[in-house]
N, C-alpha and C positions, 0 to 999 in steps of 0.2 A: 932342613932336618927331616921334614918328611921324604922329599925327592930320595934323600940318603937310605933313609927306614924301608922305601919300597925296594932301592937296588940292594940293600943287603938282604932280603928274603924273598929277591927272585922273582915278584909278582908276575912280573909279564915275562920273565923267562923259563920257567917253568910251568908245564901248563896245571900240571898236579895242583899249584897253590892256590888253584881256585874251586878246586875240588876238597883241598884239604877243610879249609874251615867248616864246609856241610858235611863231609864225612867226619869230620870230630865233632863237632856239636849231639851229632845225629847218633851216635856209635854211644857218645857217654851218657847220652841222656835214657839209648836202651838200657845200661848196667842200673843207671839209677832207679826208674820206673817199673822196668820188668816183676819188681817186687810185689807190684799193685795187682799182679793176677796172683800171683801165690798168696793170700792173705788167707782164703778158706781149706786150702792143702798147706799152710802152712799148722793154721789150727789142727788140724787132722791129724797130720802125718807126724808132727813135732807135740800137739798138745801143750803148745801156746794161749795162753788167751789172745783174747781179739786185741787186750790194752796192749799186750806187749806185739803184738803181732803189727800193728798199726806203730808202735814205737820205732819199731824196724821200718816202715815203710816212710815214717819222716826224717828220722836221727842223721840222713845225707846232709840233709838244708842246713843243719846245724853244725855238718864237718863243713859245706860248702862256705860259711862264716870265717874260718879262717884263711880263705883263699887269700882276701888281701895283705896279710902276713907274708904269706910263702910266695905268693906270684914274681914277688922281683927279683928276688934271690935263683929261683928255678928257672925265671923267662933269660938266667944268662948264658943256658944253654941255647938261646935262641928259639924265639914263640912259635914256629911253625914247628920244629921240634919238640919244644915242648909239651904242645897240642896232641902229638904223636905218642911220645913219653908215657904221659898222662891216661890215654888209649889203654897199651900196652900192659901199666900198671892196675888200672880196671880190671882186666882181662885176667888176669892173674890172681888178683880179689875176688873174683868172681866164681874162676875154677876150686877154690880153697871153700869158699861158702855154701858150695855142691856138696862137700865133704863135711859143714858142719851141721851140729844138734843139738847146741844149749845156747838161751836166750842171750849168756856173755859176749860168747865167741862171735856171734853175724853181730851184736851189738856194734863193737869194736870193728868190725869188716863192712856194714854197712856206713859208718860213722867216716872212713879211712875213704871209702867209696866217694860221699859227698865234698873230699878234699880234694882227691884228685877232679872231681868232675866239675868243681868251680876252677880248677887249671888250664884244665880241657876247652869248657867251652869261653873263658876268656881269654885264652891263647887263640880262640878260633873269632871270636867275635872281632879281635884286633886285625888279626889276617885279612879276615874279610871289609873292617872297613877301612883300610888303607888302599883297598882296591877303588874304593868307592862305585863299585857297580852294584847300582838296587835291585839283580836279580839274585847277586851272588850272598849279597846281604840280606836279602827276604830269604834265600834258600837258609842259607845262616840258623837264621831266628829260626826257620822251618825244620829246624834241625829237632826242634820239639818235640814235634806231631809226629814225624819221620823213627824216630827213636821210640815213641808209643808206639806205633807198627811195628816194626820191627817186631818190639816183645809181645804184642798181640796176635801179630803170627805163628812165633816159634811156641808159645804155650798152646796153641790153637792144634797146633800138631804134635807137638812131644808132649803136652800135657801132665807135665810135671814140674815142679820147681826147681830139682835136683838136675835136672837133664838142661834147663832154658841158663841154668847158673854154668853148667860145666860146659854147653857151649859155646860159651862166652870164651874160652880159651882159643878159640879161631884168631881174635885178633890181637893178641898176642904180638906176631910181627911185626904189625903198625910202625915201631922205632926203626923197624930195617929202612921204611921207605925216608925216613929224615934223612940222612947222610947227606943228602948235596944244600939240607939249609941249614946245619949246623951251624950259626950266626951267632953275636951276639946285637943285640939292639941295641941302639944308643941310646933309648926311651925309658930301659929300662935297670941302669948301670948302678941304680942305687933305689935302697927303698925309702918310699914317702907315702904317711897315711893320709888319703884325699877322702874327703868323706861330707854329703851334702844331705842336710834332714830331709831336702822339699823331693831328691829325686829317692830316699829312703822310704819317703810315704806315698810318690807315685808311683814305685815299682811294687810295694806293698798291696797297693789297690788293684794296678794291671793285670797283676798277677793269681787275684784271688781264686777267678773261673779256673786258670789251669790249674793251681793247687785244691777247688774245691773237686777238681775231675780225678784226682786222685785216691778220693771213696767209690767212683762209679764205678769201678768190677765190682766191688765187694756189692753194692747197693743194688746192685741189675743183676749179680749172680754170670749164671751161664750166657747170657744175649750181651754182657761186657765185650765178648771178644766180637761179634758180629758188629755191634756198635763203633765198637774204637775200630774196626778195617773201616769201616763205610765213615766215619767221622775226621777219624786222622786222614783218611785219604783226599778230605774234602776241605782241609785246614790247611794242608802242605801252599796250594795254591793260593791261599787265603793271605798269607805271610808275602806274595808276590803283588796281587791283586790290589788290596788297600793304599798300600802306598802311591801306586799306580794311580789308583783313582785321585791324590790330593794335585795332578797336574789338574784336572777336569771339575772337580766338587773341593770345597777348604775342608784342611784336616778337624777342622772344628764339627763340621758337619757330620763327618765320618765318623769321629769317634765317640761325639755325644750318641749317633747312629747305634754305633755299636753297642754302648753300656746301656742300651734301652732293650734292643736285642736279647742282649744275653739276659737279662734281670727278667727280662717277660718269660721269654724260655726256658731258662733256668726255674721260676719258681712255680710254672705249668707241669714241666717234665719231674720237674723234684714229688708233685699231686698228683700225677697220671703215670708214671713209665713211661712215657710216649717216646719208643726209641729217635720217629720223625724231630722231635723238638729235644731229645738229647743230641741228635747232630746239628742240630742247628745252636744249641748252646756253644758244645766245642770248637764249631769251625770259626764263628764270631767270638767266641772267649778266647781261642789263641791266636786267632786273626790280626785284634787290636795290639796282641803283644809288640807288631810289626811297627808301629805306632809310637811308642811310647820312649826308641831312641829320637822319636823326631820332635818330640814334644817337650823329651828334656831339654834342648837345646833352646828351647824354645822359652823356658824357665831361666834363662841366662846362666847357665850353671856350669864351669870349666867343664870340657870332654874327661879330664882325667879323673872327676870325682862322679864318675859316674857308672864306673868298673866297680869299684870298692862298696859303693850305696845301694848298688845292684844284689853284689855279693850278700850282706848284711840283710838286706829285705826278706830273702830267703830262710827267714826265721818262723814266718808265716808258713813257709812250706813241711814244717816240721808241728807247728802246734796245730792249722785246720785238721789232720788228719787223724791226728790222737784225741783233740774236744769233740768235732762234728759226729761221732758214731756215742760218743755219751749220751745217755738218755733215748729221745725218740730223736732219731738222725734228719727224717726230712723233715719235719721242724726247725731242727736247728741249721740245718743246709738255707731253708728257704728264705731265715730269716737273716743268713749270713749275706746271702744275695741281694737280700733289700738292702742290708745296711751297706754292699758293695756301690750298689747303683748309687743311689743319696751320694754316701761318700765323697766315689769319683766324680759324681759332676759338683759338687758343693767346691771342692778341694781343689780340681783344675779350671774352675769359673774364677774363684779366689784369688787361684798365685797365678793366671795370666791375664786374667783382667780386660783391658781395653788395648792391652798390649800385645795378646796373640795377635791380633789379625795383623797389625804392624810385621808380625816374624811369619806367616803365611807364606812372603815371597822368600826368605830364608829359607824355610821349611824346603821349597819348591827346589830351591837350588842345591840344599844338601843329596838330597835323592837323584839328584842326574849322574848323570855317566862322569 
């Protein structure tokens, strides 16, 4: 079935397809994100509050929830196209929310954003691990940090919200490039809702650092955009890196590693601004993200429910960034970070037990070539 699933979307014959999954990851994650610098010009210019301003910066994570509804029905245009689709449909949302100025209207365009862009990037996430190459798959994930650039450049220089939205209409074309995979998958011919608590509350946890990076423009102000170039730039590779290292150190090492990392950094830079230990937050908080398809596997939990659990998690990404700015924010940042770290290791000590080390040479075998 798989042998089949790879010749019907061209892996190895086309060389685009291994391009596509990091260009879409990366491309929809700018539409979604880019929001996060406009959050002080959006007050300004529109006379928003911060509440409703930040409701618009999560209200995606909340569209992205119904992705496991729509995905099988739409991946029967075939997921590489889809992925593309998906793009294009962004891009068009994007140019229209240049044009809008009441809190309903980007409600609804932001909210429409986070659906397509849970199509997007699990149309891309599949692409790419059907390939099973761990650079293409770390670029994948990388598609994250990649997509914060992105919109931390173009505000950097057009500096405006209105101009970084209607550029967005560049990629547009994206659906021209599908035509030679318009497929249909056999994987995905009918819908089934797959849906697993343990990898809901590990993607939950994985995830907190990059959704709590989601207040850092607003929190840093103007030195956001200098930050996210020199941090995202230093993450992208991060996504490569880690995995890499579980042939040489166990992922256990690594990733307890990491949630130590970040929790320390995180709740130093949250007390000081220290731009130095804000990059060091984000390259290790979306670093480990690289991590945590390997771990689910590792929790014995069907590959299929792990799309869906994923999707669903992303509910955090809509509430840290609407509660965290209530009251005194680095306070409640820093205490979110402790309760992260604790968390994560309490929760993945728990549900792998004496068991991970046993899935180590698993682990080992998934990430090769």
């Amino acid at each position: 079935m798989i042998g089949l699933y790879k010749k019907n979307i061209n892996i190895v014959t086309f060389n685009f397809n291994k391009i596509l999954p990091v260009f879409s990851y990366s491309v929809a994650t700018f539409f979604l994100m880019d929001f996060a610098f406009f959050i002080d010009n959006i007050v300004d210019l529109l006379h928003f509050t911060y509440l409703e301003a930040f409701i618009l910066l999560g209200i995606p994570f909340i569209g992205r929830m119904f992705t496991p509804f729509i995905y099988a029905p739409l991946a029967r245009m075939g997921v590489p196209r889809l992925a593309l689709f998906s793009i294009s449909v962004m891009s068009i949302i994007s140019f229209l929310i240049s044009y809008e100025k009441t809190f309903p209207e980007m409600f609804i365009s932001r909210f429409l954003i986070g659906i397509f862009y849970g199509t997007a990037t699990s149309a891309a996430i599949e692409v790419s691990s059907i390939t099973k190459n761990r650079i293409i798959i770390g670029l994948t994930m990388g598609g994250w940090a990649i997509g914060w650039l992105i919109a931390a450049v173009f505000f950097m220089f057009l500096k405006s919200w209105s101009l970084v939205s209607l550029i967005g209409i560049v990629f547009v074309p994206a659906i021209i490039f599908s035509k030679k995979h318009n497929v249909i998958s056999p994987l995905v011919k009918k819908f089934q809702f797959d849906f697993s608590f343990k990898i809901f509350i590990l993607f939950i946890l994985g995830f907190t650092p990059a959704y709590i990076l989601e207040v850092v423009p607003s929190f840093l102000g103007s030195a956001s955009l200098y930050e996210s170039i020199i941090a995202y730039s230093f993450a992208v590779p991060a996504y490569i890196i880690l995995p890499y290292l579980i042939n040489r150190i166990s992922i256990y090492k690594i990733f307890y590693a990491s949630v130590v990392i970040v929790s320390l950094s995180g709740i130093i830079f949250f007390l000081t601004d220290d731009i130095v230990l804000a990059v060091i937050f984000t390259v290790f908080g979306l670093g480990m993200i690289s991590l945590l398809p390997i771990i689910s596997r590792n929790l014995n939990v069907e590959p299929k429910k792990i799309g869906p659990s994923m999707n669903f998690a992303a509910v955090s990404g809509f509430l840290l960034p609407v509660i965290l700015p209530i009251g005194i924010e680095y306070i409640n940042i820093i205490a979110t970070v402790i309760l992260f770290g604790i968390a994560t290791i309490i929760f993945t000590k728990f549900e792998t037990g004496s068991k991970f080390w046993k899935n180590i040479i698993l682990s080992k075998n998934i990430i090769k070539h």
